[in-house]
N, C-alpha and C positions, 0 to 999 in steps of 0.2 A: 799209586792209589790203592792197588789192590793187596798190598805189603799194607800199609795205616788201617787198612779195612780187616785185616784176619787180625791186627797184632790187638785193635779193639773188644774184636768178638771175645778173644782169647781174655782179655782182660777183664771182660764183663761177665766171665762165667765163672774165671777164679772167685768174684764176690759173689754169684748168687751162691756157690760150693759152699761157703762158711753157713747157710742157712739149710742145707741138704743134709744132714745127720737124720741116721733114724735106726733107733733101738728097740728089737723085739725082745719080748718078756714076754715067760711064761712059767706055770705053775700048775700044781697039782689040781682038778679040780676037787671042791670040798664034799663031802659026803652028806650033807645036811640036803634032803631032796627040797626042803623051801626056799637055796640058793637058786636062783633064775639065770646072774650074769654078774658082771664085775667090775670096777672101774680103777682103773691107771690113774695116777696123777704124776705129772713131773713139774721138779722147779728149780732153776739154775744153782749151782751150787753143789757142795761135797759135804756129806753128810748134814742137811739141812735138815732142822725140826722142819716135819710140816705144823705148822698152827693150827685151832681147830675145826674141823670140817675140813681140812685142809686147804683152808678159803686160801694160802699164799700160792696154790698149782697153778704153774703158768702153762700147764694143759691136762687136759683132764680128757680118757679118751670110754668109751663102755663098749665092754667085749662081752656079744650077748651070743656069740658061738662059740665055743669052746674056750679055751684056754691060755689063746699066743695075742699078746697086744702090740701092738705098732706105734710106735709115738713116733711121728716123721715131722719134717721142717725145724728141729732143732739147731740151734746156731751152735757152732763151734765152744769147747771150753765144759766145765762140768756140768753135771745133773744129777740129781735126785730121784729116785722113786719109792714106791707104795702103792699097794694095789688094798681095794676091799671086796668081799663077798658081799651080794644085794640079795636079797631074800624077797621073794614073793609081793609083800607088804609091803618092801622099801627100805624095811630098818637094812643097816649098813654094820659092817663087821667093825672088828678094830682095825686098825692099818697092819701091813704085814711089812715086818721088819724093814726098813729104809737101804737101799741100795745105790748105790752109785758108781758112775764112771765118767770117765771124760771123753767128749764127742769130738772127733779128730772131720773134718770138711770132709760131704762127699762120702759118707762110710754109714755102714750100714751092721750094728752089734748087736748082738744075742746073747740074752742072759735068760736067767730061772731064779724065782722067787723059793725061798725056802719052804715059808709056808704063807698061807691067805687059810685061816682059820673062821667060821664061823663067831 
């Protein structure tokens, strides 16, 4: 009983592991003092256009301290990113160059955006 009972557990965590990826990004912050904070987007896939507004991010996260964003609960396989500068008002920068990697279960990657420009 107690052998079906661990060999279960064991099996139940290898699937929730395919949804436990998560990628820190970070970046310079921008020099423009009407920038406030900034927002991540991700969305499955290698080298994906985002559409516009980015309305296809299947997560969008706002990093209103500093610099390092966290995009966690990613499922296994690739991703996409883009980050924009937010200014004071709201207006939104252009996207900053598209990056990507593949998110292997259970792992946790770090990367750096080249530039997030006003």
């Amino acid at each position: 009983m107690i052998k079906k009972l661990l060999i279960g557990l064991l099996s139940a965590a290898t699937a929730l592991s395919v949804f436990a990826g998560t990628v820190n990004l970070t970046w310079d912050a921008s020099t423009d003092p009407a920038v406030n904070h900034y927002k991540v987007y991700a969305v499955a896939g290698t080298n994906t256009v985002f559409t516009a507004n980015n309305a296809n991010a299947t997560s969008v996260i706002n990093v209103t301290n500093g610099v390092v964003g966290s995009v966690s609960n990613l499922f296994t396989g690739a991703w996409s990113f883009t980050a924009r500068a937010i200014s004071t008002n709201g207006l939104e920068s252009a996207n900053a160059p598209t990056i990507w990697t593949n998110v292997p279960p259970s792992t946790i990657l770090n990367f750096r955006f080249l530039s997030v420009t006003p």
